[in-house]
C-alpha angles and dihedrals in degrees: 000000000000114000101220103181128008120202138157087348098312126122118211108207140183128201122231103217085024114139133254139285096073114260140152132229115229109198126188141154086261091049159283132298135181129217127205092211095199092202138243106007106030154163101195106233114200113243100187135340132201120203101339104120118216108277084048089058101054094040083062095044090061101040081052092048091054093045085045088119097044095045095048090053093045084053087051097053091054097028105029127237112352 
C-alpha cells in the first residue's frame, strides 16, 4: 500500500488492486477514515471513519482537499484515469 501523502502522524495511502470510485485511506494511531476523492475536481467526501473524532476529521478533509490534485494523479498512476 502506497503512502501518498504524510502529515501530523497520518499515512494516505492508496491501494494498489483497491476498487473505483477514486478514495484515499487515512491511517493513524486514533483510527482509520476513508475519502471519496471525486477527482478531479473535489471536494473529498468521507465515506467511514474509524476512531477519528470530529474536529480530526475535518482537519483531514481539509489537508486532502489541498493535496486533491496530488492525490488524483497519484490514483491515476495506479487506476488509471479517474
Amino acid at each position: 500500500m502506497p503512502t501518498v501523502l504524510r502529515f501530523d502522524g497520518l499515512r494516505v495511502v492508496i491501494y494498489p488492486n483497491d476498487h473505483r470510485p477514486s478514495h484515499v485511506h487515512v491511517r493513524g494511531a486514533d483510527g482509520e477514515a476513508v475519502f471519496f476523492l471525486h477527482c478531479p475536481d473535489g471536494p473529498p467526501e468521507l465515506r467511514e471513519s474509524y476512531g477519528f473524532k470530529r474536529t480530526d476529521l475535518g482537519r483531514i478533509a481539509y489537508r486532502i482537499a489541498a493535496a486533491l490534485a496530488e492525490l488524483c494523479t497519484e490514483w491515476s498512476k495506479h487506476h488509471g484515469d479517474v
